[in-house]
N, CA, C and O atoms as CSV, one atom per row, in Angstrom:
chain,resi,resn,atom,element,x,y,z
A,1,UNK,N,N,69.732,75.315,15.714
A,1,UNK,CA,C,68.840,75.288,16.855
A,1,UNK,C,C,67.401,75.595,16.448
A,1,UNK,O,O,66.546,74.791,16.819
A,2,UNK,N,N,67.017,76.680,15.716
A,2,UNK,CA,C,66.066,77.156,15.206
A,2,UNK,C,C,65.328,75.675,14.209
A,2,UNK,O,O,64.158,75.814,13.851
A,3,UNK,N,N,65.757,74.901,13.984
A,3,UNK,CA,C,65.285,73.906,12.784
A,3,UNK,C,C,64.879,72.697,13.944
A,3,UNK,O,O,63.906,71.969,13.747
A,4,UNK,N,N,65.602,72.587,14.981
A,4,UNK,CA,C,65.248,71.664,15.813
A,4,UNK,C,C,64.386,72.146,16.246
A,4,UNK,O,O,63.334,71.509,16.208
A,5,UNK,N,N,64.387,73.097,16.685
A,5,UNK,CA,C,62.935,73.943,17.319
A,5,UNK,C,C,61.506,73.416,16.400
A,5,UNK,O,O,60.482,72.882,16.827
A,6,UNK,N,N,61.911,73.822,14.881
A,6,UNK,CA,C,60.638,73.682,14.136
A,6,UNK,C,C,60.251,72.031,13.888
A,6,UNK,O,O,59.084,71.644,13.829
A,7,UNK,N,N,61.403,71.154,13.758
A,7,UNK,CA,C,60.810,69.842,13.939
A,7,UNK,C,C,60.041,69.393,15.386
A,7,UNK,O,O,59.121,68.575,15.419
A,8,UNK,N,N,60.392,69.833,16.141
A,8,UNK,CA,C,60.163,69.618,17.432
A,8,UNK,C,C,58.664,70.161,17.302
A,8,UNK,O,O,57.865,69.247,17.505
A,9,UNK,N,N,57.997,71.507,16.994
A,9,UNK,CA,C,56.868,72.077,16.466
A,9,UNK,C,C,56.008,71.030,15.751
A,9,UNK,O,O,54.851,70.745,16.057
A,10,UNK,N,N,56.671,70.539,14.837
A,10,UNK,CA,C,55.931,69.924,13.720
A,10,UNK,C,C,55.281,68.681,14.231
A,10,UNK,O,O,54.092,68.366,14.172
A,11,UNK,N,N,56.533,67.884,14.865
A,11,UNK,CA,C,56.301,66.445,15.548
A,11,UNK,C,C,55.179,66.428,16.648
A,11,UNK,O,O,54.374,65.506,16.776
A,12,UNK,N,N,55.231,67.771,17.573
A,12,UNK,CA,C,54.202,68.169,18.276
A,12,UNK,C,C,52.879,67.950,17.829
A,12,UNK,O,O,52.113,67.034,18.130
A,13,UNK,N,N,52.699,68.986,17.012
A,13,UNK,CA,C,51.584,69.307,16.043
A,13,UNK,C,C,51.121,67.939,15.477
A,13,UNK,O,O,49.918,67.714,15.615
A,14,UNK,N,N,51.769,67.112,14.945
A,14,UNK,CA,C,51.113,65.992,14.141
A,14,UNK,C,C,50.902,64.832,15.448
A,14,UNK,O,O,49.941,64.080,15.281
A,15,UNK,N,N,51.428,64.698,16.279
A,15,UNK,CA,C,51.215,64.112,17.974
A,15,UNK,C,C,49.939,64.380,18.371
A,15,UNK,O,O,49.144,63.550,18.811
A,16,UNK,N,N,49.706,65.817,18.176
A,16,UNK,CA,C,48.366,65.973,18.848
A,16,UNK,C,C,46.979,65.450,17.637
A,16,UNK,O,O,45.877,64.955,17.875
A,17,UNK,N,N,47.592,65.798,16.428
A,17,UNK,CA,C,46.348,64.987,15.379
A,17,UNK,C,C,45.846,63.977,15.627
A,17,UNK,O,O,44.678,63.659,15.849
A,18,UNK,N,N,47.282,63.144,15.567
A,18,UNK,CA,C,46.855,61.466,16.057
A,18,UNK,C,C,46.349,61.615,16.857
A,18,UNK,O,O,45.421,60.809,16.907
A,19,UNK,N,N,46.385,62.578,18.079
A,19,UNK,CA,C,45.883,61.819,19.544
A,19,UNK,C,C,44.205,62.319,19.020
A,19,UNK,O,O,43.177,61.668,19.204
A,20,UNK,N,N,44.319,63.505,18.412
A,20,UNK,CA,C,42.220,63.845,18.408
A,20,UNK,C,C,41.972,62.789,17.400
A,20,UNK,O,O,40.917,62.185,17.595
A,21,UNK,N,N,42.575,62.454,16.504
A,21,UNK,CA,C,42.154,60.882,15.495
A,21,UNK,C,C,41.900,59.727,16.564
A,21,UNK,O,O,40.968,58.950,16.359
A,22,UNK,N,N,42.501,59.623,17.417
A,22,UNK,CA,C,42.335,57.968,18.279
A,22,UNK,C,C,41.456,58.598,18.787
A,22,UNK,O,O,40.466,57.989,18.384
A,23,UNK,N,N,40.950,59.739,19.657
A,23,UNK,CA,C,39.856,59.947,20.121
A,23,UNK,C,C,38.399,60.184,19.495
A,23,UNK,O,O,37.397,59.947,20.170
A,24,UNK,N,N,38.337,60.552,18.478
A,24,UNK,CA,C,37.494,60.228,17.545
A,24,UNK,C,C,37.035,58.662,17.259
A,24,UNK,O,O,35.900,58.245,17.028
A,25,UNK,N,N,38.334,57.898,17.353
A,25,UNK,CA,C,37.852,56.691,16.933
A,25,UNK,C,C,37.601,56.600,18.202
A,25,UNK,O,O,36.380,56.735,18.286
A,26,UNK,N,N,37.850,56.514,18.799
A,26,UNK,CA,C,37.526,55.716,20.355
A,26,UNK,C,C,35.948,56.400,20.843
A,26,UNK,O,O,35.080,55.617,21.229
A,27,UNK,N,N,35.666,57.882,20.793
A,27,UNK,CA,C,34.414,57.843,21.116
A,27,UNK,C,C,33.221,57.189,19.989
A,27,UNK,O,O,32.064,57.106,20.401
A,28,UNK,N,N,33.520,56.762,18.662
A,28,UNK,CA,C,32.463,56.742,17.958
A,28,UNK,C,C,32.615,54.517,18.516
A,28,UNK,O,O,31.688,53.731,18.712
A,29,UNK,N,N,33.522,54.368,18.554
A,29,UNK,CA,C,33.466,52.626,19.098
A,29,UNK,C,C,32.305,52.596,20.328
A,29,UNK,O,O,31.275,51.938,20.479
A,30,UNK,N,N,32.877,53.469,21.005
A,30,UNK,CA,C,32.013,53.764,22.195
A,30,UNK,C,C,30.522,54.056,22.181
A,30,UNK,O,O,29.715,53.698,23.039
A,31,UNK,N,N,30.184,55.015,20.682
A,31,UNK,CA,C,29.030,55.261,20.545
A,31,UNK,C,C,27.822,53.688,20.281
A,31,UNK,O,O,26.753,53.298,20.750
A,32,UNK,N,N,28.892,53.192,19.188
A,32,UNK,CA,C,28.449,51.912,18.569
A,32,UNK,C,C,28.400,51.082,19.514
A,32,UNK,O,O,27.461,50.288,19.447
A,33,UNK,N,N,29.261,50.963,20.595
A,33,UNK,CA,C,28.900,49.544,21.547
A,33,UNK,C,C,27.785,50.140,22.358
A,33,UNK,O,O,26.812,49.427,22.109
A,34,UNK,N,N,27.490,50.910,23.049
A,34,UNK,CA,C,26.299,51.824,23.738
A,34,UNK,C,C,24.911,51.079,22.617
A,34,UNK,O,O,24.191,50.241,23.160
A,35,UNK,N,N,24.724,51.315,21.627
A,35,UNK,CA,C,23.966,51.470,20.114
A,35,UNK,C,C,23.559,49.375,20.387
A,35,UNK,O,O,22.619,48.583,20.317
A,36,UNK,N,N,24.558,49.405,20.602
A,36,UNK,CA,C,24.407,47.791,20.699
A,36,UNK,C,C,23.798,46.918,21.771
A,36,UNK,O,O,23.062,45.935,21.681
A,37,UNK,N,N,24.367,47.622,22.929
A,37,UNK,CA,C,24.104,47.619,24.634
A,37,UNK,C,C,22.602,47.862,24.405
A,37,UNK,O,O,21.780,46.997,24.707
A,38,UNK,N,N,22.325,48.786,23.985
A,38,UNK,CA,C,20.839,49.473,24.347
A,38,UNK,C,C,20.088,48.664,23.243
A,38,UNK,O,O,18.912,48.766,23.592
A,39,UNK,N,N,20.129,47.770,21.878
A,39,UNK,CA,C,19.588,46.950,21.274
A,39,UNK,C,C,19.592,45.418,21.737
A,39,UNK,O,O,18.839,44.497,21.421
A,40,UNK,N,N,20.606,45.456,22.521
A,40,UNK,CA,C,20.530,43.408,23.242
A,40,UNK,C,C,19.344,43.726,24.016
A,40,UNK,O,O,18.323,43.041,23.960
A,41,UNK,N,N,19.497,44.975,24.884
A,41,UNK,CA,C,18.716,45.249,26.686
A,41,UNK,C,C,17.363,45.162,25.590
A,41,UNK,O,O,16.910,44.037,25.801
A,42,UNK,N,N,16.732,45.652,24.798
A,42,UNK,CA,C,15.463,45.850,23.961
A,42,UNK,C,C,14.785,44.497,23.941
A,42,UNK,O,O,13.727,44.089,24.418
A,43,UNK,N,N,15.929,43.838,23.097
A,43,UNK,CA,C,15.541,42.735,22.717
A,43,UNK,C,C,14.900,41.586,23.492
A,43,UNK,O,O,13.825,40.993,23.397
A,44,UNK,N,N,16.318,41.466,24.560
A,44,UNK,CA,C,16.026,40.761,25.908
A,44,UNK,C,C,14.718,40.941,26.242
A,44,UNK,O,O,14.010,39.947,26.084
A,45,UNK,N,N,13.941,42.405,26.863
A,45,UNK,CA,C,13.043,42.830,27.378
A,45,UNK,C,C,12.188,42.608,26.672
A,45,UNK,O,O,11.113,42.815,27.234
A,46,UNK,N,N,12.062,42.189,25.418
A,46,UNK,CA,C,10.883,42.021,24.610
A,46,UNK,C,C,10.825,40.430,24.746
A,46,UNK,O,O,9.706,39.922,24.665
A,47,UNK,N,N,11.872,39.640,24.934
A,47,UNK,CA,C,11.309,38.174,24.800
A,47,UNK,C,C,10.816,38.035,25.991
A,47,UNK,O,O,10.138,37.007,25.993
A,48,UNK,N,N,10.805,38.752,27.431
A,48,UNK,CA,C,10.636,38.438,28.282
A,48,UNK,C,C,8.942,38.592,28.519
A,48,UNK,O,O,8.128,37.922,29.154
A,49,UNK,N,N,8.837,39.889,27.634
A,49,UNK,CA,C,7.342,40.142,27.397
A,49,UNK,C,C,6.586,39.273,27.226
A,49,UNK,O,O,5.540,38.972,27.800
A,50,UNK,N,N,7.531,38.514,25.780
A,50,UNK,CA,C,6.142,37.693,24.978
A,50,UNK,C,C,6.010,36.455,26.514
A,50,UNK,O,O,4.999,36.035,27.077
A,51,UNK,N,N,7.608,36.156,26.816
A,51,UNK,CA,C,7.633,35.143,27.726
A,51,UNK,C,C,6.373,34.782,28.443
A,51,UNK,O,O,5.768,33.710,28.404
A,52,UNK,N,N,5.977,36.290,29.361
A,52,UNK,CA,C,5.388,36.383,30.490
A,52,UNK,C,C,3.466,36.576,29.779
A,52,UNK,O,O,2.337,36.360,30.221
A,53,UNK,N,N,4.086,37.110,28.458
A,53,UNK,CA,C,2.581,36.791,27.909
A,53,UNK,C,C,1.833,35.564,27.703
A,53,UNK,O,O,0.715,35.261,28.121
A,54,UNK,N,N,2.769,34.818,26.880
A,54,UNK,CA,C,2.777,33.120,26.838
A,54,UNK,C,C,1.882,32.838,27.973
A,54,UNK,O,O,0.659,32.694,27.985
A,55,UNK,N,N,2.837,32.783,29.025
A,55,UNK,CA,C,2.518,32.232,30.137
A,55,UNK,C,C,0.836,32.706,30.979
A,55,UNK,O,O,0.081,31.814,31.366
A,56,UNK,N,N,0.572,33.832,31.102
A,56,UNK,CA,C,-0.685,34.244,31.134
A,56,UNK,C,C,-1.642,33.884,30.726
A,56,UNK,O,O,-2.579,33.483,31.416
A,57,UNK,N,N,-1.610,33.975,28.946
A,57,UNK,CA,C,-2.482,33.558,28.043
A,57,UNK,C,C,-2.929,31.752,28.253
A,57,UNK,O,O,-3.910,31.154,27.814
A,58,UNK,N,N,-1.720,31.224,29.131
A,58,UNK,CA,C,-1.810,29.635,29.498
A,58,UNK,C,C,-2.643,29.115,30.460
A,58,UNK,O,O,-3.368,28.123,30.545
A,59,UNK,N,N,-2.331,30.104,31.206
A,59,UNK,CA,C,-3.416,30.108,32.676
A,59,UNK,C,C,-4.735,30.672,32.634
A,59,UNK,O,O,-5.656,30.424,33.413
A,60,UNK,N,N,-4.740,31.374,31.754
A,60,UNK,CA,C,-6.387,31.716,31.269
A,60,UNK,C,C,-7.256,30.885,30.977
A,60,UNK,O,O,-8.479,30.991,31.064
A,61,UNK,N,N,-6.394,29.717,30.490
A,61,UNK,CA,C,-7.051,28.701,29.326
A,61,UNK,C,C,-7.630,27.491,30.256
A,61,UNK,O,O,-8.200,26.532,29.736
């Protein structure tokens, strides 16, 4: 009984590793798609700049 007990312990114990390992991976995926999100939105917003600059600089002329 006592040995089932300690596998039962052990299997526990290494259950919960994995689970803080997948969470680790899962918040740093999370970090990286955020990292990514916030570099498209940049980008976008900058062509829209030159866009609207373009266009200004056209009507000046």
């Amino acid at each position: 009984m006592r040995d089932k007990m300690r596998i039962v312990k052990e299997e526990t114990k290494r259950l919960y590793s994995y689970a803080n390992i997948l969470e680790t991976i899962v918040q740093k995926r999370l970090d990286i798609i955020q990292k990514i999100a916030i570099t498209s939105a940049k980008k976008e917003e900058e062509k829209k700049y030159a866009e609207n600059d373009r266009r200004s600089r056209r009507m000046k002329q």
